[in-house]
N, CA, C and O atoms as a Tripos MOL2 file, in Angstrom:
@<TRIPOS>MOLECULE
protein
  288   287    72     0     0
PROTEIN
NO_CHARGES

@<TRIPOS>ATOM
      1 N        -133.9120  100.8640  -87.1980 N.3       1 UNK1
      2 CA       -132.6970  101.6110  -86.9800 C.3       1 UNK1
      3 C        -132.6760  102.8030  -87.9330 C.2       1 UNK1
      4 O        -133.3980  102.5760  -88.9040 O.2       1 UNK1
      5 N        -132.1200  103.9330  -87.9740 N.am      2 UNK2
      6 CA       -132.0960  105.1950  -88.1530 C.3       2 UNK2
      7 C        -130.7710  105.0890  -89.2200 C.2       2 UNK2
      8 O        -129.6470  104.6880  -88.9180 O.2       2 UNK2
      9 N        -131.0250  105.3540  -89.9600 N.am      3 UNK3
     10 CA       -129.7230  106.0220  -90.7240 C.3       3 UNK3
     11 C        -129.1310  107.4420  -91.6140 C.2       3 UNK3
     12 O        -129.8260  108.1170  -92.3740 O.2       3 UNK3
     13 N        -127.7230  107.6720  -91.3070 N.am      4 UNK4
     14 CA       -127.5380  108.8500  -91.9550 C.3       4 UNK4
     15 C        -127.7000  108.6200  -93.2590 C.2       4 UNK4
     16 O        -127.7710  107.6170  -93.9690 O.2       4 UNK4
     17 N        -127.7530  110.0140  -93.4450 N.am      5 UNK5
     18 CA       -127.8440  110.2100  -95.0640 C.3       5 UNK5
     19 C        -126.5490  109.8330  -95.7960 C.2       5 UNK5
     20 O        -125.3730  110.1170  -95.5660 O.2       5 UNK5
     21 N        -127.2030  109.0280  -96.8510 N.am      6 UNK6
     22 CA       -126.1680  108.1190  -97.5900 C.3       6 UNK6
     23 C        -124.9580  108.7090  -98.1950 C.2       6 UNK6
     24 O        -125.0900  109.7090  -98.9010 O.2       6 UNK6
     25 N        -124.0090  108.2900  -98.0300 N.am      7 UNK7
     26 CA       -122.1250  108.5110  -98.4960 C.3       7 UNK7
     27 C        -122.2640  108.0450  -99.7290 C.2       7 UNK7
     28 O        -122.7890  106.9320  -99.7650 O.2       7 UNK7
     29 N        -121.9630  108.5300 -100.8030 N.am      8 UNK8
     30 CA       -122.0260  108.2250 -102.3780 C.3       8 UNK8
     31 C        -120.3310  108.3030 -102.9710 C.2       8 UNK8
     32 O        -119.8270  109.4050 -102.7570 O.2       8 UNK8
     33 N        -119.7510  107.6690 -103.4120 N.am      9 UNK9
     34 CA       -118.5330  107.6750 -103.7920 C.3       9 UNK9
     35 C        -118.4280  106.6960 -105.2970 C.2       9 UNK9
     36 O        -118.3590  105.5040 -105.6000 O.2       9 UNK9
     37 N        -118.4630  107.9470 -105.9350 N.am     10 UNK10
     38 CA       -118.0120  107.7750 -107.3940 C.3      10 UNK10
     39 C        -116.9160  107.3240 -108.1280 C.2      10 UNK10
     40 O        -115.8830  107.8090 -107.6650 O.2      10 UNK10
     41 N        -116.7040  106.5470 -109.1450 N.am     11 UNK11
     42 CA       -115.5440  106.6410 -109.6860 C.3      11 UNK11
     43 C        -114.2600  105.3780 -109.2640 C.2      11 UNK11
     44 O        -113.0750  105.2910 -109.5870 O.2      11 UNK11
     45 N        -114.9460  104.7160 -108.6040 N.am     12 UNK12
     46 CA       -113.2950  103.5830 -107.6690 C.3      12 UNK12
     47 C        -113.6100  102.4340 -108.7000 C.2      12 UNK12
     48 O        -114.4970  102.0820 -109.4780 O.2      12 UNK12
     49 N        -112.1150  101.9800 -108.1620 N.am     13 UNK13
     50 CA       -112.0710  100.6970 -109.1240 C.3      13 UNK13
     51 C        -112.4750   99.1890 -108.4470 C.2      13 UNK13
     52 O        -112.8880   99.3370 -107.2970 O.2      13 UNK13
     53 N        -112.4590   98.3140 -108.7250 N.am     14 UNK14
     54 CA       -113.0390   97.3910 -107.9440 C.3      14 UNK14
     55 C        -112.2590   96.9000 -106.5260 C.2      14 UNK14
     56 O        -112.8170   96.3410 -105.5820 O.2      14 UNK14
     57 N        -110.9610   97.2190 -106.6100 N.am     15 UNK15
     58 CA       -110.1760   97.1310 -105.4560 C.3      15 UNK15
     59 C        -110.2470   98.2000 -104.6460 C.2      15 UNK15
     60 O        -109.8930   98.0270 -103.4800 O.2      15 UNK15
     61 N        -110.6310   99.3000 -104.9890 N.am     16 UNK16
     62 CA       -110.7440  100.2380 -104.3110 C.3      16 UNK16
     63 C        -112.1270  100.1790 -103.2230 C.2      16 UNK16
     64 O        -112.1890  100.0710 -101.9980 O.2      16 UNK16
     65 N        -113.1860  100.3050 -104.2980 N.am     17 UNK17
     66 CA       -114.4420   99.9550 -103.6850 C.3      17 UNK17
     67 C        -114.8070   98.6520 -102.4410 C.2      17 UNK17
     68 O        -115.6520   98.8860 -101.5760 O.2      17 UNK17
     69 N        -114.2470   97.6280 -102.4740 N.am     18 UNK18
     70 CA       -113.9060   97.1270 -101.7360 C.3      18 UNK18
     71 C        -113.1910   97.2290 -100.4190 C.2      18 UNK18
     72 O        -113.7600   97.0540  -99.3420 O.2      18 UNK18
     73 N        -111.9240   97.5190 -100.5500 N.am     19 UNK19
     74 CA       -111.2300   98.2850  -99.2780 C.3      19 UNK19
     75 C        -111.9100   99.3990  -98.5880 C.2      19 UNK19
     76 O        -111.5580   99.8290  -97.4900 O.2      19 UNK19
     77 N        -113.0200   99.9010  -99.3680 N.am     20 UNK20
     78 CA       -113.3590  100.6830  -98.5280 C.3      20 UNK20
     79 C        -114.9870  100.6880  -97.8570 C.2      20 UNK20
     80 O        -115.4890  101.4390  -97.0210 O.2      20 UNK20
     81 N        -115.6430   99.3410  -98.7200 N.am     21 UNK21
     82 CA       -116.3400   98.5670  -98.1740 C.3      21 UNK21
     83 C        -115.7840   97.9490  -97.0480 C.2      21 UNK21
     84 O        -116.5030   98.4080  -96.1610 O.2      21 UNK21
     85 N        -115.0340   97.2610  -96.5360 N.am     22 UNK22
     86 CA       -114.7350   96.7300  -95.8520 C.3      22 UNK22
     87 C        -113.9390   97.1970  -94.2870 C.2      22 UNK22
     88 O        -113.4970   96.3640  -93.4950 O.2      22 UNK22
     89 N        -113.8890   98.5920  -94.0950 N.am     23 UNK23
     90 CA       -113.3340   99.7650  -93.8220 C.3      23 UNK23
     91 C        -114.5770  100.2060  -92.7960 C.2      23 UNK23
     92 O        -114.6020  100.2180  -91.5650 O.2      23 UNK23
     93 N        -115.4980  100.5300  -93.6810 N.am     24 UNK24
     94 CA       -117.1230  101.1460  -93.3950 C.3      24 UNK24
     95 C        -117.1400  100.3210  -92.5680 C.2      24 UNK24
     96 O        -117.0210  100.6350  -91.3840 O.2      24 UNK24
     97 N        -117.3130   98.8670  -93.0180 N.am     25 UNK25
     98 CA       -118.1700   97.8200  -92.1350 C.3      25 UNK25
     99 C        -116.6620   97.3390  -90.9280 C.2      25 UNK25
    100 O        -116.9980   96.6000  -90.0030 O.2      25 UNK25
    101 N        -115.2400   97.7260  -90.9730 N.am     26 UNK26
    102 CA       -114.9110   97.8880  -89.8180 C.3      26 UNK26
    103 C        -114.9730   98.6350  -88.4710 C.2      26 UNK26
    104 O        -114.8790   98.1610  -87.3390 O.2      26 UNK26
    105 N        -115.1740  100.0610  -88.9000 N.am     27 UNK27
    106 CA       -115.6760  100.9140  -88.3260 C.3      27 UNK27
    107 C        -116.6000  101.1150  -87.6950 C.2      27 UNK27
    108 O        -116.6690  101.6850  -86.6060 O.2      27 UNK27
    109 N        -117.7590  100.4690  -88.5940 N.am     28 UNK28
    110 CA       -119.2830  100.3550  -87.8490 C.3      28 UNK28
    111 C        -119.7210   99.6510  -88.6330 C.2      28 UNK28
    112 O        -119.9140   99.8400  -89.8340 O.2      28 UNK28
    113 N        -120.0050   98.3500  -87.6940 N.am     29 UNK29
    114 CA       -120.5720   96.7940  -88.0740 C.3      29 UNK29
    115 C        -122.1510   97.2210  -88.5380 C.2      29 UNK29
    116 O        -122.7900   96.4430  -89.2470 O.2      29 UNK29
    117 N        -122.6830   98.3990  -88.1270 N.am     30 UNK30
    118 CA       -124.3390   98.3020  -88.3210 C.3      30 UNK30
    119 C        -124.5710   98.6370  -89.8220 C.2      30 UNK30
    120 O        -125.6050   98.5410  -90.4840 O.2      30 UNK30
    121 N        -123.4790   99.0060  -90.1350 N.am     31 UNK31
    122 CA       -123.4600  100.1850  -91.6030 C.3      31 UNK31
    123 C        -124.2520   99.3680  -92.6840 C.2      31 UNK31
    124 O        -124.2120   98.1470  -92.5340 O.2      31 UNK31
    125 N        -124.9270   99.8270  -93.6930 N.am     32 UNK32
    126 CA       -125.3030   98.9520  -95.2510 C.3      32 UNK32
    127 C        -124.4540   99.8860  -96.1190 C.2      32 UNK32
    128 O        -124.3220  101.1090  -96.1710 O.2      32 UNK32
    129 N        -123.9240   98.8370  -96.7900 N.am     33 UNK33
    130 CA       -122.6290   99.3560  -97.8570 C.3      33 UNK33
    131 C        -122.6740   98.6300  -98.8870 C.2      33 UNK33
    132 O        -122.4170   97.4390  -98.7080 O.2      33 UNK33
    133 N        -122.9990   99.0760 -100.2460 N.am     34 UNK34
    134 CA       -123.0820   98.3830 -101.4030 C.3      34 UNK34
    135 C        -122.5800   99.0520 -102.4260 C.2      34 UNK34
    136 O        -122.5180  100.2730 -102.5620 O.2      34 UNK34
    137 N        -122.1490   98.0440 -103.2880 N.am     35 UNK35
    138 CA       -121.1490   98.6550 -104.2200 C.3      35 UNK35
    139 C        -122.2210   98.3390 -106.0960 C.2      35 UNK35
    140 O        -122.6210   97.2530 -106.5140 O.2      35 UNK35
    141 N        -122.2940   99.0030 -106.4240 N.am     36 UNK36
    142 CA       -122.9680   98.9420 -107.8240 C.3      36 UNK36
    143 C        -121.9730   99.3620 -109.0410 C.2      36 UNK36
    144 O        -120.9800  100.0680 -108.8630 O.2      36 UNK36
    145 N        -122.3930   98.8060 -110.3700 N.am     37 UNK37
    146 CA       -121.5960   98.9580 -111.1030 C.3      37 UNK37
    147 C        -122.2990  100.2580 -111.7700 C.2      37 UNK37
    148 O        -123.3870  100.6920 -111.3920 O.2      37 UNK37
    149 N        -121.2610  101.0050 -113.1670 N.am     38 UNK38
    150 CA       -121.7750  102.6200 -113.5290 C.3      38 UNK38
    151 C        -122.3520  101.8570 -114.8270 C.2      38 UNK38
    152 O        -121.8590  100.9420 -115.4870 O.2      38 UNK38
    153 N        -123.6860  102.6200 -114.9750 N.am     39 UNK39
    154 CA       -123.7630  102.5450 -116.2710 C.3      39 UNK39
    155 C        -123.0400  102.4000 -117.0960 C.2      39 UNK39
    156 O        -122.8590  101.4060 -117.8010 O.2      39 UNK39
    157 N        -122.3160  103.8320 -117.1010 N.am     40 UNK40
    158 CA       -121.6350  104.0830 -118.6900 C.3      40 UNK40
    159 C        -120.2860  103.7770 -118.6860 C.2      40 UNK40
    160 O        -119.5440  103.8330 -119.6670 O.2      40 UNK40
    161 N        -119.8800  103.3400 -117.1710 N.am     41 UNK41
    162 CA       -118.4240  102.6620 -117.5760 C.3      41 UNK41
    163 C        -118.3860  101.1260 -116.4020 C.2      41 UNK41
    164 O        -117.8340  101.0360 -115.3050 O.2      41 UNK41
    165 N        -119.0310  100.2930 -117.0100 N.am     42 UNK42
    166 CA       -119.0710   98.5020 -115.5410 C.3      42 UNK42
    167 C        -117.5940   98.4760 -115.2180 C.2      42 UNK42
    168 O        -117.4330   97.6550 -114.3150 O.2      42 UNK42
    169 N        -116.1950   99.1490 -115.6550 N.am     43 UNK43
    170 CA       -115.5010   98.7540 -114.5720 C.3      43 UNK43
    171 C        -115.3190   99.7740 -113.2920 C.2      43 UNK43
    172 O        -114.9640   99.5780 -112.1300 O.2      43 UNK43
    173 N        -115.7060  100.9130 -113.9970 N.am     44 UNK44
    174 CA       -116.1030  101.7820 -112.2220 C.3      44 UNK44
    175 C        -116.6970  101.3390 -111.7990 C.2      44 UNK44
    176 O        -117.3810  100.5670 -112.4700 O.2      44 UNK44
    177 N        -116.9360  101.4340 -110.4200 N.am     45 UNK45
    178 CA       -118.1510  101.5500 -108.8080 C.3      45 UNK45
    179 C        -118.3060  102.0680 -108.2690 C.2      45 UNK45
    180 O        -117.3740  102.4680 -107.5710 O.2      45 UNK45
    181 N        -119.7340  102.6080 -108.0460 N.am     46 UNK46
    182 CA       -119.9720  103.3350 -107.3070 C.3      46 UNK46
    183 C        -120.9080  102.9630 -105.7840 C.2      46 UNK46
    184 O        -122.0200  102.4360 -105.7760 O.2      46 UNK46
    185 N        -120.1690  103.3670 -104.6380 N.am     47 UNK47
    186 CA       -120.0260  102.9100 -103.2550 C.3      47 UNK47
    187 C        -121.3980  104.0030 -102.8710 C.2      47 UNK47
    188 O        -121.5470  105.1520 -103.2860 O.2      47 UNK47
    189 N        -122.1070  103.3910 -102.1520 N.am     48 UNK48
    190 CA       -123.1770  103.4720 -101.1950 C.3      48 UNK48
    191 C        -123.1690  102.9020 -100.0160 C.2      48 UNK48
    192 O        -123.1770  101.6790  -99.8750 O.2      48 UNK48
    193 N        -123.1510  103.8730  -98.9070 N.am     49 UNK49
    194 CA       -123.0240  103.4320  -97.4880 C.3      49 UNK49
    195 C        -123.6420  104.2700  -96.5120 C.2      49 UNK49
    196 O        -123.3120  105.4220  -96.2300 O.2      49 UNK49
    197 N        -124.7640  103.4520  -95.9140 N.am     50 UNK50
    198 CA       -125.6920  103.7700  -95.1890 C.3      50 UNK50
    199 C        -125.0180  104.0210  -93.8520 C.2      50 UNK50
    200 O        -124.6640  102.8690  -93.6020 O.2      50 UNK50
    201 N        -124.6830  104.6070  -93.0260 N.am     51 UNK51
    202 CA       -124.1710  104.5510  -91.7250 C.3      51 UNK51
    203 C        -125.4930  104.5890  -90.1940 C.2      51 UNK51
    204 O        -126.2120  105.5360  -89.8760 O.2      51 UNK51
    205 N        -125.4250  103.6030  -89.7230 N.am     52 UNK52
    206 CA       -126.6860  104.2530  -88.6230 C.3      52 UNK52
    207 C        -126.2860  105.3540  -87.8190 C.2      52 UNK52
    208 O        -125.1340  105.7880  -87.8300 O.2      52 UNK52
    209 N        -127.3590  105.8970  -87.0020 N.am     53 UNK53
    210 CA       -127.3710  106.9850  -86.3400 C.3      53 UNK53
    211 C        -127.2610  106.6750  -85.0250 C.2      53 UNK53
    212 O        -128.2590  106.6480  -84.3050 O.2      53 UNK53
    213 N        -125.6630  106.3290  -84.4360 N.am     54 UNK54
    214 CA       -125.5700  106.1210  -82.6950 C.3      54 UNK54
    215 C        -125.7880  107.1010  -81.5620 C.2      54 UNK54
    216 O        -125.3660  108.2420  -81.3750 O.2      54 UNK54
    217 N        -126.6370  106.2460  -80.8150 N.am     55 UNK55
    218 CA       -126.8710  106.9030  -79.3160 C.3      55 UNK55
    219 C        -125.4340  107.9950  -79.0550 C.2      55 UNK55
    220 O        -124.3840  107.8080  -79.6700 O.2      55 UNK55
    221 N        -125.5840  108.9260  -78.2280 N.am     56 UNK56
    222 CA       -124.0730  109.5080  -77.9000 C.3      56 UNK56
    223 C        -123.5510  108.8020  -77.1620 C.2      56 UNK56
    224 O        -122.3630  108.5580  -77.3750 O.2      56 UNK56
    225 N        -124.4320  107.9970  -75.6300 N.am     57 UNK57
    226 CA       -123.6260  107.2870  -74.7310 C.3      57 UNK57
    227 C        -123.0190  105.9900  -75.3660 C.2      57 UNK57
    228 O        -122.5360  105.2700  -74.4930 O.2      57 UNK57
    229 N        -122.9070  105.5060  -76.5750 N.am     58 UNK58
    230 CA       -122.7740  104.1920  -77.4690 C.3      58 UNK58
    231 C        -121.3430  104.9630  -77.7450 C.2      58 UNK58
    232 O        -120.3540  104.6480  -77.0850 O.2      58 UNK58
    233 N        -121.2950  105.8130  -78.5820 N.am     59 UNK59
    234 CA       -119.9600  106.8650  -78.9200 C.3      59 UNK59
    235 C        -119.1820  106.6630  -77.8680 C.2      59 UNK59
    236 O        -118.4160  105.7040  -77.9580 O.2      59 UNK59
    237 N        -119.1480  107.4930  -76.5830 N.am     60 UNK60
    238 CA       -118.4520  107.4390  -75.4890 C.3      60 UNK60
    239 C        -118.1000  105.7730  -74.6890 C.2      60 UNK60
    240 O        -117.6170  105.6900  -73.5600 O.2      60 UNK60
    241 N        -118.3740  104.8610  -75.3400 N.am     61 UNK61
    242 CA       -117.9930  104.0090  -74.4180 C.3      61 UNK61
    243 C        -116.5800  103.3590  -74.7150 C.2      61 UNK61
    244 O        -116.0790  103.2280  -75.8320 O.2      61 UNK61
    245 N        -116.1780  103.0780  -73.8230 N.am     62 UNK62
    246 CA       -114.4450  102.8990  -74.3610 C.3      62 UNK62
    247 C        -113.6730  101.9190  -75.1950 C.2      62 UNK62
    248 O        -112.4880  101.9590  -75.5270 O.2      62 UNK62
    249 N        -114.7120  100.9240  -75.4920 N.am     63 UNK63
    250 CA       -114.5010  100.2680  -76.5520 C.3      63 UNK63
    251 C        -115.0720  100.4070  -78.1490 C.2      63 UNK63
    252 O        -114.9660   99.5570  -79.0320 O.2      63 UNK63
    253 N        -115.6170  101.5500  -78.2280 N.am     64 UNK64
    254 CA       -116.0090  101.8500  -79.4350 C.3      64 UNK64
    255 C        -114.8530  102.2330  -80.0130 C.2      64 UNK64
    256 O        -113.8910  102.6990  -79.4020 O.2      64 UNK64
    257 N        -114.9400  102.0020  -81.4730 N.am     65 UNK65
    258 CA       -113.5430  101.7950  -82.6880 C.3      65 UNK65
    259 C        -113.5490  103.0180  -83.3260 C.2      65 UNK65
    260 O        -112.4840  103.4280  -83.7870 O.2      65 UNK65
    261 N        -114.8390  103.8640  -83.4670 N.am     66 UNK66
    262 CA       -114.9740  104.9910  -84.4900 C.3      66 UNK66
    263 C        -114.6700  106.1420  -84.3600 C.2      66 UNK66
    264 O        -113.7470  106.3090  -83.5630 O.2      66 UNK66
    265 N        -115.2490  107.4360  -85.0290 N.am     67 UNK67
    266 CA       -115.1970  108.6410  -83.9210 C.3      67 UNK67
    267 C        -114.0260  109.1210  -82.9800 C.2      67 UNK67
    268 O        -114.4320  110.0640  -82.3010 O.2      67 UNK67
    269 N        -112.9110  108.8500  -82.7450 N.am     68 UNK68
    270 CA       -112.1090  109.0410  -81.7730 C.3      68 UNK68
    271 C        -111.0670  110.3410  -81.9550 C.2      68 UNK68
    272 O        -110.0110  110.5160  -81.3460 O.2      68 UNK68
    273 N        -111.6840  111.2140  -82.9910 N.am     69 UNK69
    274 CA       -110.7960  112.6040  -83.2850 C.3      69 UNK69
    275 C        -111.2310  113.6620  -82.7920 C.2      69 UNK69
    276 O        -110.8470  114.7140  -83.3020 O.2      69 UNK69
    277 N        -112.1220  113.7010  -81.7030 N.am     70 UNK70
    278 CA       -112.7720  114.4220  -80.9470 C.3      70 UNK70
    279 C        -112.4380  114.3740  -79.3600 C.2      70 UNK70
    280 O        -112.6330  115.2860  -78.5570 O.2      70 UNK70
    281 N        -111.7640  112.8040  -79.0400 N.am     71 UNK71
    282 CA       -111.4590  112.7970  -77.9560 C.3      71 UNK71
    283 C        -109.9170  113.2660  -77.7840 C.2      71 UNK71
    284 O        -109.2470  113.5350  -78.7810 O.2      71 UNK71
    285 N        -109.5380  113.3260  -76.8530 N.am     72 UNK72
    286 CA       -108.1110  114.0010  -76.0230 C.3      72 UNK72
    287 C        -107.0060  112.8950  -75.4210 C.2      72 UNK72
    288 O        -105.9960  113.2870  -74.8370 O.2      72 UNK72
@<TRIPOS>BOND
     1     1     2 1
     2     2     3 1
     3     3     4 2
     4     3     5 am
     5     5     6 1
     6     6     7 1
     7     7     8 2
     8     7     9 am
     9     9    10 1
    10    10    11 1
    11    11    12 2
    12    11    13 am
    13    13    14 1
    14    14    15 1
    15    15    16 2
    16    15    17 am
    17    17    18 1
    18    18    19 1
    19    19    20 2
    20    19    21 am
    21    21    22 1
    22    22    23 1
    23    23    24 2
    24    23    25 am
    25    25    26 1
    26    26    27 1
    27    27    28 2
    28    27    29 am
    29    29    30 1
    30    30    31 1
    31    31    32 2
    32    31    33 am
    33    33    34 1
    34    34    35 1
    35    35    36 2
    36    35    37 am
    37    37    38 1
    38    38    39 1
    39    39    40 2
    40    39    41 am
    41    41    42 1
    42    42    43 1
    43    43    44 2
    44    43    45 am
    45    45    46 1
    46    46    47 1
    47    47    48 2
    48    47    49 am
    49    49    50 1
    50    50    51 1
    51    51    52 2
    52    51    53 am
    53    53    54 1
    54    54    55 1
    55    55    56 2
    56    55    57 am
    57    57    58 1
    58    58    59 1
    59    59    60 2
    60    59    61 am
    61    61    62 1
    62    62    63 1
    63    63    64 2
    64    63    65 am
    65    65    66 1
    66    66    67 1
    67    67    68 2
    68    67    69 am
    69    69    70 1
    70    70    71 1
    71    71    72 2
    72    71    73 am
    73    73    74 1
    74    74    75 1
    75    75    76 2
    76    75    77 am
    77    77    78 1
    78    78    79 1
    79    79    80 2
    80    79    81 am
    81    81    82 1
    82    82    83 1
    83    83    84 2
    84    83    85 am
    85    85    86 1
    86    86    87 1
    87    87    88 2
    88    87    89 am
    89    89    90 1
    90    90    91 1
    91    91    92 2
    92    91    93 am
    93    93    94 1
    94    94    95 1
    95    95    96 2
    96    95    97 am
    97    97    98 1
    98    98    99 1
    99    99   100 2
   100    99   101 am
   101   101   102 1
   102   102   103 1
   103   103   104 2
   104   103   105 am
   105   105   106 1
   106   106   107 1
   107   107   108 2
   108   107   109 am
   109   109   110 1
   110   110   111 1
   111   111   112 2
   112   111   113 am
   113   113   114 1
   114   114   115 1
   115   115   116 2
   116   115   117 am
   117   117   118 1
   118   118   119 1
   119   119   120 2
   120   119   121 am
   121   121   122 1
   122   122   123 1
   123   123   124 2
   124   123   125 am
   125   125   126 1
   126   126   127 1
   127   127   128 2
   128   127   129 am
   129   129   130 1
   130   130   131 1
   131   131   132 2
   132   131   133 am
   133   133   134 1
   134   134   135 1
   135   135   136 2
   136   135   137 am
   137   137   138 1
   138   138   139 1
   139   139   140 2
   140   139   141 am
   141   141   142 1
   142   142   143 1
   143   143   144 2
   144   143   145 am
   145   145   146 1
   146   146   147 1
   147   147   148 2
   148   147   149 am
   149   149   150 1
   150   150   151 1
   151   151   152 2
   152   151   153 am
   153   153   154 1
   154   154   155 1
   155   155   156 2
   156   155   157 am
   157   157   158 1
   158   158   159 1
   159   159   160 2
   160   159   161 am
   161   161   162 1
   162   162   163 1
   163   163   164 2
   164   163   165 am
   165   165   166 1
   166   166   167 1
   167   167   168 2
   168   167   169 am
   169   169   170 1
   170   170   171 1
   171   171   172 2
   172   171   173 am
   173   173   174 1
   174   174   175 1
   175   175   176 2
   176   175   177 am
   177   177   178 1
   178   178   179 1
   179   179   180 2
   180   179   181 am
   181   181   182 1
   182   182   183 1
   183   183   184 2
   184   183   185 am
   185   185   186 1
   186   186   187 1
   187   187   188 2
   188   187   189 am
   189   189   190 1
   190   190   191 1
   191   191   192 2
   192   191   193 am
   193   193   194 1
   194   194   195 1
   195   195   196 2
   196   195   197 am
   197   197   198 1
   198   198   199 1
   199   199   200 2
   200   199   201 am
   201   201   202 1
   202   202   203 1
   203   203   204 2
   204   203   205 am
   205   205   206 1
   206   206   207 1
   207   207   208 2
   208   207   209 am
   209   209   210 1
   210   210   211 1
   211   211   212 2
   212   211   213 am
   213   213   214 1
   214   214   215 1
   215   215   216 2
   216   215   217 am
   217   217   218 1
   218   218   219 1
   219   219   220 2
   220   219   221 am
   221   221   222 1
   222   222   223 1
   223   223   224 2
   224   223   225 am
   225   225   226 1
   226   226   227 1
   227   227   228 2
   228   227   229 am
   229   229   230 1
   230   230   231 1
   231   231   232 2
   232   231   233 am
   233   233   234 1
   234   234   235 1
   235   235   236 2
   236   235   237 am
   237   237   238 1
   238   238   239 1
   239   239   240 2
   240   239   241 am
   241   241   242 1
   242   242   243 1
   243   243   244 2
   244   243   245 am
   245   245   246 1
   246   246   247 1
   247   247   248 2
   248   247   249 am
   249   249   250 1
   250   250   251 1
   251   251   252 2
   252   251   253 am
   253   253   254 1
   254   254   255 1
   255   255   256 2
   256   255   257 am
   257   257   258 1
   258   258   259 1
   259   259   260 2
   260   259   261 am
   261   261   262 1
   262   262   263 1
   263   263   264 2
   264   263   265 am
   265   265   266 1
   266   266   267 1
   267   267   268 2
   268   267   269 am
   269   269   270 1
   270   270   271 1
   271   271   272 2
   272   271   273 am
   273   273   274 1
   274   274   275 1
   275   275   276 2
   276   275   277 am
   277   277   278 1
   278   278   279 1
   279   279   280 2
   280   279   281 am
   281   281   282 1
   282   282   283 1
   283   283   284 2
   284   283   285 am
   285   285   286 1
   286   286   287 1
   287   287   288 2
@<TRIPOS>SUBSTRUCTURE
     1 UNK1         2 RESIDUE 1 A UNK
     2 UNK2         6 RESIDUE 1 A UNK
     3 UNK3        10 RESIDUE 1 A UNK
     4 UNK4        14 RESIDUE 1 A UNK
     5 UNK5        18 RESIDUE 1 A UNK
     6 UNK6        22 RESIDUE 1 A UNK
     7 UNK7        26 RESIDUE 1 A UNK
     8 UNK8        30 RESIDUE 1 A UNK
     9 UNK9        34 RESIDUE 1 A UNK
    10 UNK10       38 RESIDUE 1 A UNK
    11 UNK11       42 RESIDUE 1 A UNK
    12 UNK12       46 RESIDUE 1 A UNK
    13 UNK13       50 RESIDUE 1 A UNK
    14 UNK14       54 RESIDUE 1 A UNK
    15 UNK15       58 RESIDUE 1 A UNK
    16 UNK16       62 RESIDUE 1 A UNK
    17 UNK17       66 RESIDUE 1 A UNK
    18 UNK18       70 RESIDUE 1 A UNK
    19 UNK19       74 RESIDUE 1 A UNK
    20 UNK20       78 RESIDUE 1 A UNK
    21 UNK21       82 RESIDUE 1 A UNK
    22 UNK22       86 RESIDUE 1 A UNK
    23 UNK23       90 RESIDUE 1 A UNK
    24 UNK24       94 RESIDUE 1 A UNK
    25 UNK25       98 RESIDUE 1 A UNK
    26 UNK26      102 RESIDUE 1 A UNK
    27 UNK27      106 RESIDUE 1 A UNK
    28 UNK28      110 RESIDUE 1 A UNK
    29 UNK29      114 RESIDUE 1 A UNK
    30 UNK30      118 RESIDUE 1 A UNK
    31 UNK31      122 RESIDUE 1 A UNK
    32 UNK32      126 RESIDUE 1 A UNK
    33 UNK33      130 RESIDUE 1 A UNK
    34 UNK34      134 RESIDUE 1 A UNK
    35 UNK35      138 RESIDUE 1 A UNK
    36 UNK36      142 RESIDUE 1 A UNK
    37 UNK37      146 RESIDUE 1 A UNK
    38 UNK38      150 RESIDUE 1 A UNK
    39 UNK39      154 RESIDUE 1 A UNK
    40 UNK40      158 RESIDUE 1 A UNK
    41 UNK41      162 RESIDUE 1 A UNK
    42 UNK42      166 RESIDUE 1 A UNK
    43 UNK43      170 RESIDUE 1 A UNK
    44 UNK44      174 RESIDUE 1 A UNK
    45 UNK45      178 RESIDUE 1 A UNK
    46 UNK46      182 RESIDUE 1 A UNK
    47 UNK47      186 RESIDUE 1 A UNK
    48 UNK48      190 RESIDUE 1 A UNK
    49 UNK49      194 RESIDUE 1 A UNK
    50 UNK50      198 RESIDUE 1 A UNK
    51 UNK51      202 RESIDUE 1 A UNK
    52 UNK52      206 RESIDUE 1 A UNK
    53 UNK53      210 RESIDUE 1 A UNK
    54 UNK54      214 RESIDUE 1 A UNK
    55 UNK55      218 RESIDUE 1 A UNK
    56 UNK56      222 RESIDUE 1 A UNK
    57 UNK57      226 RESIDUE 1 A UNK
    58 UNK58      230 RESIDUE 1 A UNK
    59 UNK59      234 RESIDUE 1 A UNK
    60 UNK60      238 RESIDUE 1 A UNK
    61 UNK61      242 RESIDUE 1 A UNK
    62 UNK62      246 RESIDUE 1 A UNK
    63 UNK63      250 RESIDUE 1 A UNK
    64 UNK64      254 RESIDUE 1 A UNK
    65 UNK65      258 RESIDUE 1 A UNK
    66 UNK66      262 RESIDUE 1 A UNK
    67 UNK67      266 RESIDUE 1 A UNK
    68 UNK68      270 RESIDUE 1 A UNK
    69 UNK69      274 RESIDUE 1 A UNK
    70 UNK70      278 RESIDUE 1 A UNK
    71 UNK71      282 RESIDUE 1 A UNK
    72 UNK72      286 RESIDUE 1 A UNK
């Protein structure tokens, strides 16, 4: 599977990082999303999230959850 180039998000707190782990992987179940701690400060996290790269006809089908600020 193909993936976009990785989403890096600096700086969240552990509740944060989470909610938005969990967000990613609502949006799009294929996603890899991992949360690491910072060096120089372990109670920040910093969020890594791989998103795959969908077919267009996958986009357009009417039960897809994502993407939908383009449609009318």
């Amino acid at each position: 599977m193909r993936y976009r180039q990785p989403i890096i998000q600096q700086g969240l707190t552990r509740t944060e990082a989470e909610e938005t782990r969990a967000r990613y992987l609502r949006i799009n179940p294929g996603a890899r999303v991992t949360i690491d701690s910072q060096p120089d400060n372990p109670q920040l996290k910093t969020l890594i999230a791989h998103l795959p790269v969908l077919p267009f006809q996958r986009v357009r089908d009417p039960g897809f959850s994502g993407y939908r600020g383009w449609r009318s």
